[in-house]
C-alpha positions as CSV (number, residue, x, y, z in Angstrom):
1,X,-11.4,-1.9,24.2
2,X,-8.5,-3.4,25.7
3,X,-5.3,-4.6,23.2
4,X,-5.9,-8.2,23.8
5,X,-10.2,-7.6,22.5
6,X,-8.5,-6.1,20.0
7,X,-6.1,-8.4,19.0
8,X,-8.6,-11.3,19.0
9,X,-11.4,-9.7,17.2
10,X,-8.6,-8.5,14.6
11,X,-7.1,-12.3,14.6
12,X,-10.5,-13.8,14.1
13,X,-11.6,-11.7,11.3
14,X,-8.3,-12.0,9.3
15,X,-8.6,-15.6,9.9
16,X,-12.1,-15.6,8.1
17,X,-10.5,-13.4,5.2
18,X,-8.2,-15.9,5.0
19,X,-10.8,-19.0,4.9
20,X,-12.5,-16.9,1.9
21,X,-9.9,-16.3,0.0
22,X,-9.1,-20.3,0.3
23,X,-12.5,-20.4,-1.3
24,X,-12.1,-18.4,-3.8
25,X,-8.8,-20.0,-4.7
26,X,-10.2,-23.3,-5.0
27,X,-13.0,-22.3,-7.0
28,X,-11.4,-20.0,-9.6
29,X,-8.5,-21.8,-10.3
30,X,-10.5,-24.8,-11.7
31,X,-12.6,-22.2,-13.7
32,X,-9.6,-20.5,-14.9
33,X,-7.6,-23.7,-16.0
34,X,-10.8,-24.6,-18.1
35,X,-11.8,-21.2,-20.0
36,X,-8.2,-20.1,-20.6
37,X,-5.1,-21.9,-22.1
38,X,-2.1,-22.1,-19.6
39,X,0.0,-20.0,-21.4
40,X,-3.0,-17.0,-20.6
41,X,-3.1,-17.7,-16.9
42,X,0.4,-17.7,-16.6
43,X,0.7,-14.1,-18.5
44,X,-1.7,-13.3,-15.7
45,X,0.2,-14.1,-13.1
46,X,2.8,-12.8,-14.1
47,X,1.4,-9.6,-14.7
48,X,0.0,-9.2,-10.9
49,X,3.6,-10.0,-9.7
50,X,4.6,-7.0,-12.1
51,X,2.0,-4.4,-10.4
52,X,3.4,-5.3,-7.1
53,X,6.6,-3.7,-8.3
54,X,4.8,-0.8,-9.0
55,X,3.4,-0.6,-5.3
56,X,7.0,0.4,-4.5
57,X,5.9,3.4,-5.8
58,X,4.7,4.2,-2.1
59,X,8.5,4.8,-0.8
60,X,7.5,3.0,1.9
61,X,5.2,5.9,3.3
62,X,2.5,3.2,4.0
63,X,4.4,1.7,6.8
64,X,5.7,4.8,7.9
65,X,1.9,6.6,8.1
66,X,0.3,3.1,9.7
67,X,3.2,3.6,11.9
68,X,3.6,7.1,13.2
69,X,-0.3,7.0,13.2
70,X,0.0,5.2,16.4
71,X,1.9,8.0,18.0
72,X,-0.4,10.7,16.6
73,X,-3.7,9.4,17.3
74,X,-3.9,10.7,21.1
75,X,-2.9,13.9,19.6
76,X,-6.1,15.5,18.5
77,X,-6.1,18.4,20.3
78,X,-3.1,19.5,19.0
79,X,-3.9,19.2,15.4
80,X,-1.2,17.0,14.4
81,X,-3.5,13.7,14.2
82,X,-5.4,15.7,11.5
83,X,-2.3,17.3,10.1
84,X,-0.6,13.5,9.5
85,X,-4.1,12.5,7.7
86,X,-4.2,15.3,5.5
87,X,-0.8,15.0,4.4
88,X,-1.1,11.3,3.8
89,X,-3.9,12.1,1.8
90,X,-2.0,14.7,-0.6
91,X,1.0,12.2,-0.7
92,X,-1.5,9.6,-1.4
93,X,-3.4,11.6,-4.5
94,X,0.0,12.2,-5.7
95,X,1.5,8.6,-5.5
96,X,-1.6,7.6,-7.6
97,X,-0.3,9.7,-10.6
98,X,2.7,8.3,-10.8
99,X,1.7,4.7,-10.8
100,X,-0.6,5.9,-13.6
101,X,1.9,7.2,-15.5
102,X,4.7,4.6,-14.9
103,X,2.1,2.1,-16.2
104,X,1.3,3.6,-19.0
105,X,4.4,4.5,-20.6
106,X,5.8,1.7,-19.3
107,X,4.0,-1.2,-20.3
108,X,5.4,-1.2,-23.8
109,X,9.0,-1.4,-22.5
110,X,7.7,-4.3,-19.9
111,X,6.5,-6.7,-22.8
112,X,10.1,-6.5,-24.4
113,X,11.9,-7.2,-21.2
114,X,9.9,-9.9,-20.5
115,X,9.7,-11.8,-23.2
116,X,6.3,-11.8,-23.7
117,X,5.4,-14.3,-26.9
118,X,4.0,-11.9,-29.9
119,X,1.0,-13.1,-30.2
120,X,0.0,-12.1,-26.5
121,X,2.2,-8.5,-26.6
122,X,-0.7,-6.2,-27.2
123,X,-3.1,-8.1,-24.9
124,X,-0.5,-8.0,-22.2
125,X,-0.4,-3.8,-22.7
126,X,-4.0,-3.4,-22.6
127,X,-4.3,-5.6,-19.5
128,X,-1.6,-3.7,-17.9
129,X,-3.5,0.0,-18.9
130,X,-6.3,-0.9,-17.4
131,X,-5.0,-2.4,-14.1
132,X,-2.6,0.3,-13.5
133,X,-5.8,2.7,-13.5
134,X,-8.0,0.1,-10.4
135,X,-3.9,0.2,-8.8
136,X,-3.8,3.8,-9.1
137,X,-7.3,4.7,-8.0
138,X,-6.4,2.1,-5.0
139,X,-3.2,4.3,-4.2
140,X,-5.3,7.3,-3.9
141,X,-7.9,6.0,-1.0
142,X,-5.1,3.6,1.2
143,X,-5.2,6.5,3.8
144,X,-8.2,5.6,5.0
145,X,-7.0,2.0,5.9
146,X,-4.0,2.9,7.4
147,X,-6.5,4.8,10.1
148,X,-8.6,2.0,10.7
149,X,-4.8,0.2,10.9
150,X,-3.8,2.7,13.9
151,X,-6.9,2.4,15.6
152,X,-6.7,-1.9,15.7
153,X,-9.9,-2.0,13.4
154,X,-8.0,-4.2,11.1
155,X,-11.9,-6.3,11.1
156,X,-13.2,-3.6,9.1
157,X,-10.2,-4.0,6.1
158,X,-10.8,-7.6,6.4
159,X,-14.6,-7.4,6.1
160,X,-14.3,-5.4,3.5
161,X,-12.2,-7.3,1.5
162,X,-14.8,-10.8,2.0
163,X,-17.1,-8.8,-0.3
164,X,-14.8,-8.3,-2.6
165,X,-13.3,-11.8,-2.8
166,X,-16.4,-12.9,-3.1
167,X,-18.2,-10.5,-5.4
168,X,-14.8,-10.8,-7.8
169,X,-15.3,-15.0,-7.9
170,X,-19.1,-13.9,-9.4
171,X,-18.4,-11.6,-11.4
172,X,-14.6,-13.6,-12.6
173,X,-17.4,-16.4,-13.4
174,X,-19.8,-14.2,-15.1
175,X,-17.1,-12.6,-17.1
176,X,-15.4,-16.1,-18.2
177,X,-18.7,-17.6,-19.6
178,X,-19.3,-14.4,-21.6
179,X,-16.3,-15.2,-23.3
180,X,-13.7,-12.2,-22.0
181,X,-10.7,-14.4,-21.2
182,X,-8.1,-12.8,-20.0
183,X,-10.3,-9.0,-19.7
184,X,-12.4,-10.7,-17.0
185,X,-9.8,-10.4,-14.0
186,X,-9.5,-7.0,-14.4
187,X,-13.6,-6.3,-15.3
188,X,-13.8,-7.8,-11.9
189,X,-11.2,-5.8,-9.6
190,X,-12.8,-3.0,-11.4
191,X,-16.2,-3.4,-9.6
192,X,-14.9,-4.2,-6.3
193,X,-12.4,-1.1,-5.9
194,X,-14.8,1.3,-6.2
195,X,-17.5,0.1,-3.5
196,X,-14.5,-0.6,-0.7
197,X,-13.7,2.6,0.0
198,X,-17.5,3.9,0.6
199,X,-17.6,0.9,3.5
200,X,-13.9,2.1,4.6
201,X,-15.3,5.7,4.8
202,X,-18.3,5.3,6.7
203,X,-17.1,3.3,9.2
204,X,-13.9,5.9,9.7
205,X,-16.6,8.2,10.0
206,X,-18.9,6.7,12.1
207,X,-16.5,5.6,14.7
208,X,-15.3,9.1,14.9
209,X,-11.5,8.2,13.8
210,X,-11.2,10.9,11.0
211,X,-10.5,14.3,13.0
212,X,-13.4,16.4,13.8
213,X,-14.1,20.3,13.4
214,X,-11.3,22.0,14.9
215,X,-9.1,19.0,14.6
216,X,-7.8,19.1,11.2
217,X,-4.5,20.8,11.5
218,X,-2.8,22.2,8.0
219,X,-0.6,20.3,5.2
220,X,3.0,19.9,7.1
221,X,6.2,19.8,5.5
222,X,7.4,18.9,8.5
223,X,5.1,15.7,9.0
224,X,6.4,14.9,5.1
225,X,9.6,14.8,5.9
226,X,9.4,12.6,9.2
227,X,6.7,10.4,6.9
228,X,9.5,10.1,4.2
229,X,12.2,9.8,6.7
230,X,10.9,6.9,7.8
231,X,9.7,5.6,4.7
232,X,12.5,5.6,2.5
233,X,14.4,3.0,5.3
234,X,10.9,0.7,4.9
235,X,11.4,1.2,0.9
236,X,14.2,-0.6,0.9
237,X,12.9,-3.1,2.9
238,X,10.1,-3.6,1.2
239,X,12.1,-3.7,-2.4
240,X,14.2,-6.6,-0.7
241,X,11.6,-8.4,0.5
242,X,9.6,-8.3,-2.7
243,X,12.5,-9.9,-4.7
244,X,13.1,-12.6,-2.6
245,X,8.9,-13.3,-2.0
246,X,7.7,-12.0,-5.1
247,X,9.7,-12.2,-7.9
248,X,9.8,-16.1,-8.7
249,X,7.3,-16.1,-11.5
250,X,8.8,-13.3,-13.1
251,X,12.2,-15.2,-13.3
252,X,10.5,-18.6,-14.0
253,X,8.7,-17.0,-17.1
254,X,11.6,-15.2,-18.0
255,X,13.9,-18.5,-17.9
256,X,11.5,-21.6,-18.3
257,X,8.4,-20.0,-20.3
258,X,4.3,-18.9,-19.8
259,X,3.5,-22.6,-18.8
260,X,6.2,-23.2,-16.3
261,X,4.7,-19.9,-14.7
262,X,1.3,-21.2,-14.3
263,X,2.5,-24.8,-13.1
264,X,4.6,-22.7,-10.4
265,X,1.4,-20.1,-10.1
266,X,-0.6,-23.0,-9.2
267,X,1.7,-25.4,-7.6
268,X,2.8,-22.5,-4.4
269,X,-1.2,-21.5,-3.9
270,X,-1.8,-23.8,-1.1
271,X,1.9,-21.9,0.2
272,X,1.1,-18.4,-0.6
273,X,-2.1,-18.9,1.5
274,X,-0.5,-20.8,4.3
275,X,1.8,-17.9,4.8
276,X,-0.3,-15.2,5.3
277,X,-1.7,-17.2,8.2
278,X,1.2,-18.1,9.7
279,X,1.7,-14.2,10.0
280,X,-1.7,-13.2,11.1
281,X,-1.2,-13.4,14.7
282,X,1.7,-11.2,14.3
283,X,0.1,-8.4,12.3
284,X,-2.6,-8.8,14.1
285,X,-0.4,-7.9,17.4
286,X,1.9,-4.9,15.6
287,X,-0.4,-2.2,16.9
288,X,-0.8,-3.0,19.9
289,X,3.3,-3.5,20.3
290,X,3.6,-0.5,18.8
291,X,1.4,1.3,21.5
292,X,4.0,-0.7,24.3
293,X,6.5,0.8,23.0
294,X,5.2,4.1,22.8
295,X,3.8,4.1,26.3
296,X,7.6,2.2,27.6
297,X,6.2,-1.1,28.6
298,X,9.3,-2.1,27.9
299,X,8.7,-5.9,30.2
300,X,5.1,-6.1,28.5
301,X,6.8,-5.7,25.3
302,X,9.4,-8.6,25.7
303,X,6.3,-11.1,26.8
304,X,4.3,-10.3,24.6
305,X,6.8,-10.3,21.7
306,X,8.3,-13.5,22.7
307,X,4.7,-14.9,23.0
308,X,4.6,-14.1,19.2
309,X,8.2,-15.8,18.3
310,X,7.1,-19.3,19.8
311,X,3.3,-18.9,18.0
312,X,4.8,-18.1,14.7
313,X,7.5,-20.6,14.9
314,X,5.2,-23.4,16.0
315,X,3.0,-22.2,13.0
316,X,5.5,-22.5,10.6
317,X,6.5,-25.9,12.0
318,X,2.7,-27.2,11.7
319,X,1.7,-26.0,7.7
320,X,5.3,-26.3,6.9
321,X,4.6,-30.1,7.8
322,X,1.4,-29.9,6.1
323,X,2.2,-28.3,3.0
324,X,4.8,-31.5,2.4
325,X,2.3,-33.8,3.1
326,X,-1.1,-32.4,1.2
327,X,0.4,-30.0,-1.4
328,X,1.0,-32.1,-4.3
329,X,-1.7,-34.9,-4.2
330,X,-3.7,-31.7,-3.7
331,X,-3.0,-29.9,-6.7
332,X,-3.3,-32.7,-8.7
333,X,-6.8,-34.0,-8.6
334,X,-8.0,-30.1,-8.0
335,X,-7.0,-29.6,-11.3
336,X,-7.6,-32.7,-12.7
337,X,-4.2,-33.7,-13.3
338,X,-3.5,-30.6,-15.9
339,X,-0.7,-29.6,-13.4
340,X,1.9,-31.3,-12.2
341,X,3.6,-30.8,-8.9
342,X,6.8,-32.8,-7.6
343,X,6.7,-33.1,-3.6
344,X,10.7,-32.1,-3.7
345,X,9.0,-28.7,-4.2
346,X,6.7,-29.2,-1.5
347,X,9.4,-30.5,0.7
348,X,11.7,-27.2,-0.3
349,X,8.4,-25.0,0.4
350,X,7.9,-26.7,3.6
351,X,11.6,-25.6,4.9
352,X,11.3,-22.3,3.4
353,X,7.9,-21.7,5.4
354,X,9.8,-22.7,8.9
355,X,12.4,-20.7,7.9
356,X,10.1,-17.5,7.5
357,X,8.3,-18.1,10.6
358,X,11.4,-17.8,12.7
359,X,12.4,-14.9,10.2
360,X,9.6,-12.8,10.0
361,X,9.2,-11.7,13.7
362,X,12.5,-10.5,14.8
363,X,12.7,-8.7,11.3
364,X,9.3,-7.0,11.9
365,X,10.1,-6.2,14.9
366,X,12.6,-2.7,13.5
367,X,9.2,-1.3,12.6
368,X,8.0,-1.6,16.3
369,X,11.0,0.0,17.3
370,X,11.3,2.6,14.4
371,X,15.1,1.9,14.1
372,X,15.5,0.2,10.8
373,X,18.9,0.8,10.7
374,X,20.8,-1.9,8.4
375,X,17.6,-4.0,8.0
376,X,17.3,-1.7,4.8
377,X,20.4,-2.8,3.7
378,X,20.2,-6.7,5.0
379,X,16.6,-7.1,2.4
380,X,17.9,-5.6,-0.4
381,X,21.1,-7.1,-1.1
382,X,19.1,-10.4,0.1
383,X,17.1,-9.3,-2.6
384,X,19.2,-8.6,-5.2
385,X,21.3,-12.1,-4.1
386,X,17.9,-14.0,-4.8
387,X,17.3,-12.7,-7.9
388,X,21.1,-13.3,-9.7
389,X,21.5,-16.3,-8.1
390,X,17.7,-18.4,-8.9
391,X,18.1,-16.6,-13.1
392,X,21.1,-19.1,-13.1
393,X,19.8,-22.0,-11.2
394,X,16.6,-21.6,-11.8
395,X,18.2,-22.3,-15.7
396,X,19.7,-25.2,-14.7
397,X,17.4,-27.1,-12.1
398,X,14.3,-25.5,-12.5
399,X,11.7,-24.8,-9.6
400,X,13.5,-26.8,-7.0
401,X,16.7,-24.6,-7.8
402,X,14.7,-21.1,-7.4
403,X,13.0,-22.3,-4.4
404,X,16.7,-23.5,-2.8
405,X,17.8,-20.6,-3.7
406,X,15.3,-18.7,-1.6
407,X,16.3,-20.4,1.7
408,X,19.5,-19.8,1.0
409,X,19.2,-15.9,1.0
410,X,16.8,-15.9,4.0
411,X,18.4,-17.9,5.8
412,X,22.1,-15.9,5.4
413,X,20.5,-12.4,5.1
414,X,17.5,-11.3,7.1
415,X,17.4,-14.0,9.7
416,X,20.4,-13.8,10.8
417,X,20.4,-9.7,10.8
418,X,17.2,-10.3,12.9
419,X,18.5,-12.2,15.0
420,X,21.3,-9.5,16.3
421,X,19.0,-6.5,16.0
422,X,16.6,-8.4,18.5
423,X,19.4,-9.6,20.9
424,X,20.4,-6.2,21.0
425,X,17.2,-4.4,21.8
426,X,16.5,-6.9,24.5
427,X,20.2,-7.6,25.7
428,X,19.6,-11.5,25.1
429,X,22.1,-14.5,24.1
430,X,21.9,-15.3,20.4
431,X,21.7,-18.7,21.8
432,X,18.1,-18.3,24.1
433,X,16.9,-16.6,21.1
434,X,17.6,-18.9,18.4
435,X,17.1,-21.7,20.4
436,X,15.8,-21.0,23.7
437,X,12.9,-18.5,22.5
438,X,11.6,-21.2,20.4
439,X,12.4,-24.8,22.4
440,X,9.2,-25.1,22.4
441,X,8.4,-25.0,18.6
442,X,11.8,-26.9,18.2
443,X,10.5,-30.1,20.0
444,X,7.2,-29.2,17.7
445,X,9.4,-30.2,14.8
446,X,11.3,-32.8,16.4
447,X,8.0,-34.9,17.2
448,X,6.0,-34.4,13.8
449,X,8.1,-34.3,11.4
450,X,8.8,-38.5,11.8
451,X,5.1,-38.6,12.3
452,X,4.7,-37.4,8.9
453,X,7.6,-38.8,6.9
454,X,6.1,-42.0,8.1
455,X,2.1,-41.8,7.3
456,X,3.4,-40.5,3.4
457,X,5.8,-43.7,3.0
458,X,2.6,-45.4,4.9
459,X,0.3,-44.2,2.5
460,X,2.5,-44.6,-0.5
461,X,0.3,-47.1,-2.6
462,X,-2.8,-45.7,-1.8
463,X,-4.6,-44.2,-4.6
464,X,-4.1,-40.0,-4.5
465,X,-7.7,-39.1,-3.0
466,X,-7.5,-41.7,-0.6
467,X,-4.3,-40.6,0.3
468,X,-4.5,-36.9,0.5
469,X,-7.7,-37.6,2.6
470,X,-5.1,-39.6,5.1
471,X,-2.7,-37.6,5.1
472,X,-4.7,-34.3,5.2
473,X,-6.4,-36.2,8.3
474,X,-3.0,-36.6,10.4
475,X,-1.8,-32.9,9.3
476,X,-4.8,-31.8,11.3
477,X,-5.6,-34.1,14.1
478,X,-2.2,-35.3,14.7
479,X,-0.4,-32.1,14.0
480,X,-3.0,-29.4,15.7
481,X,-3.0,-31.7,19.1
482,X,1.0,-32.1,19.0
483,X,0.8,-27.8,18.4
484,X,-1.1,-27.1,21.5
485,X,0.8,-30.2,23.5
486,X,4.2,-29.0,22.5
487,X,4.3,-26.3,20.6
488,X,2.6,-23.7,22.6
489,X,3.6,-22.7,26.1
490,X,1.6,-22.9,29.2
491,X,1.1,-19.1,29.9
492,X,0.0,-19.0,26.3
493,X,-2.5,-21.8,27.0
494,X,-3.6,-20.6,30.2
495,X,-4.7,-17.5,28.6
496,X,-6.4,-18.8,25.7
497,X,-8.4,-20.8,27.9
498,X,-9.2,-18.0,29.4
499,X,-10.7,-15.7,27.3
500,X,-12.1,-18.4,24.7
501,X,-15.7,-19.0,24.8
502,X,-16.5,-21.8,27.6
503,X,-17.4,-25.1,25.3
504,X,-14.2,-24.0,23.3
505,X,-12.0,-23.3,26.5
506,X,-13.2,-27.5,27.4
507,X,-12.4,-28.2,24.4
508,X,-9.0,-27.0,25.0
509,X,-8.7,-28.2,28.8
510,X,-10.0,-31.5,27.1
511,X,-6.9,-31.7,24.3
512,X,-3.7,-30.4,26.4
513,X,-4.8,-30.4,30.4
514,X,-4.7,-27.2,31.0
């Protein structure tokens, strides 16, 4: 199957997972909000923002295996596809132990650092125990996503991960009406990590990606090293970009207390979603850059990649517009007023999100190169930055400090290092990159933004579902007509009409005259 089949059907299906887990935000946060106190959903919270620290547990051999998979999987007949899979899997088996153990031992030492209220230490603990076993079990099977990953089969993953959202929202309802509060996330994730890897395995195996007789090759220590080589520049990475992404509620509940930490939990949902899809297109494309650059396609690999800059930047523009206009009126009546959401946050959000989607392409881009060079460096001390800097605003002006402190650090740190690492590779002007890459995103912004400053002053008086229902009306007629008029180029158009099924392709023809 072609790249581009690939990268469609991998688009569309993340897209999907994406819609469901929309879904299942909007229907277990409600739930949640009514069967447990704040304060409960906020320890929550900030509990799975903990276990993602533990992730970095993986040294960064993830990327580095989904990675070098690429390479190896025309390699069969030399053994050192099935050598690369059978090392992952011991790293993998091993990796898994330690997050076991780091959880246990650790969890103790975790509910002094943080703060955690007495009367919620031991639950805390317990919750943490049992978690750190579904995360470590979890560790132990990820090789066999990373092969469906190399292969552009990303649709299985997602597929997979439907069924769980939605057999998790059952069960997450079944358990709350039995009366298991805070025990019934984790009962859940429970169920659902042991049936993925069964679907994962099978269709590996039926598709013939896991090697065959003869194929298997022996445990390298040379594959190791070039895994951890690798690796332990994306660790760093990774580290960085999980303090400046993923670190807020920890440092809100920390600073400003349990219920602050759901208010922010809550109030960023509609953002935490909106970000993934503005970076679907782009992970959906990584594999098959990474084949382009294997193969030295090296003029493919410019179009194409500049193809993504302009979709991801016009992205950006249109839910960071969006988010300012639907966030807060949003979260209000879904929760019944219980939480309260300033639109200065949303505002903030909104500029952060456009500032990602400029960021997060050219940074990505080190992996399709294998060159991480300084990038390593660039995340973490953005990292570290974030985190000093939004402990002491975040003190002094709450959530609108901590968010304005994370456009600050993006914007000085990994955007800028992007930025040069990307001029260099493709011997460009910092100027047509920063400007002239994305013109046509830029004129995006330029056009919708007044449009929507004006319809929220417009709609000012209104009461909030009337208004929401306005301005959640312009966000996506006005905005997704003015994205396909300006904020997507012609070649891009001329190829999605193209390969888009014919009453959608009219559609299309119909909206922007193609």
């Amino acid at each position: 199957m072609s790249r581009l089949k690939n990268f469609t059907r991998n688009l569309a299906t993340s897209y999907l997972q994406l819609g469901v887990n929309v879904v299942y935000s909007l229907v277990s946060i409600p739930l949640i909000l009514h069967w447990l106190p704040k304060a409960e959903f906020g320890l929550w919270a900030m509990l799975v923002q903990l276990l993602g620290y533990v992730g970095l547990v993986d040294l960064g051999m993830t990327a580095a295996v989904a990675r070098l998979l690429v390479d190896y999987k025309d390699q069969r007949g030399g053994r050192s596809y099935g050598s690369l899979v059978k090392t992952t899997v011991l790293v993998s088996l091993v990796q898994g132990g330690i997050v076991l153990a780091i959880i246990t031992l650790g969890s103790p030492l975790l509910a002094t650092m943080m703060k955690i209220p007495a009367e919620y230490q031991q639950t805390f603990i317990a919750l943490m125990r049992i978690q750190g076993v579904i995360t470590a079990f979890s560790f132990c099977l990820r090789p066999l996503g990373l092969i469906l990953y190399a292969h552009q089969r990303m649709d299985i993953p997602a597929y997979n991960e439907i069924f769980n959202l939605l057999a998790s929202l059952g069960l997450l309802l079944l358990f709350l009406t039995r009366g298991c509060g805070l025990y019934s996330f984790v009962y859940a994730n429970a169920f659902t990590v042991l049936v993925g890897p069964i679907y994962l395995f099978w269709n590996c195996r039926r598709l013939g990606f896991l090697p065959r007789k003869g194929e298997w090759g022996q445990i390298s220590w040379r594959i190791f090293k070039e895994i951890f080589g690798y690796g332990k520049d994306v660790f760093l990475m990774n580290l960085g970009s999980q303090l400046i992404t993923a670190s807020q509620i920890i440092i809100v509940s920390r600073s400003l207390g349990l219920e602050v930490a759901a208010v922010w939990s809550v109030g960023t949902k509609m953002f935490n979603l909106l970000l993934p899809l503005m970076c679907r297109p782009l992970g959906a494309a990584l594999p098959g850059l990474y084949e382009m650059r294997a193969w030295g396609e090296v003029d493919r690999l410019k179009s194409r990649f500049k193809g993504m800059v302009v979709l991801t930047c016009s992205l950006g523009v249109f839910f960071g517009i969006s988010l300012v206009l639907c966030n807060s009126l949003f979260v209000g009546i879904w929760t019944a007023g219980k939480i309260t959401w300033s639109p200065l946050n949303d505002i903030l959000l909104g500029f952060w999100l456009f500032m990602l989607s400029m960021q997060t392409t050219h940074c990505n881009f080190v992996n399709v190169t294998k060159q991480i060079g300084g990038m390593r460096y660039i995340f973490f001390g953005e990292g570290c930055c974030f985190v000093l800097l939004a402990m002491f605003v975040g003190s002094h002006w709450g959530l609108p400090g901590v968010i304005a402190t994370s456009i600050l650090c993006t914007t000085a740190f990994s955007y800028q290092y992007g930025l040069q690492r990307s001029r260099n590779y493709f011997h460009c002007g910092l100027a047509e990159l920063a400007a002239g890459w994305v013109r046509p995103s830029l004129k995006f912004a330029l056009v919708f933004s007044p449009v929507g400053l004006a319809v929220w002053f417009a709609a000012s008086g209104l009461p909030p579902l009337l208004r929401l229902c306005i301005n959640g009306f312009v966000a996506v007629a006005v905005g997704g007509i003015l994205f396909l008029r300006l904020g997507c180029t012609s070649e891009m158009l001329q190829e999605a009409g193209a390969r888009l099924p014919r009453p959608a392709a009219r559609l299309l023809q119909l909206l922007v005259h193609v």
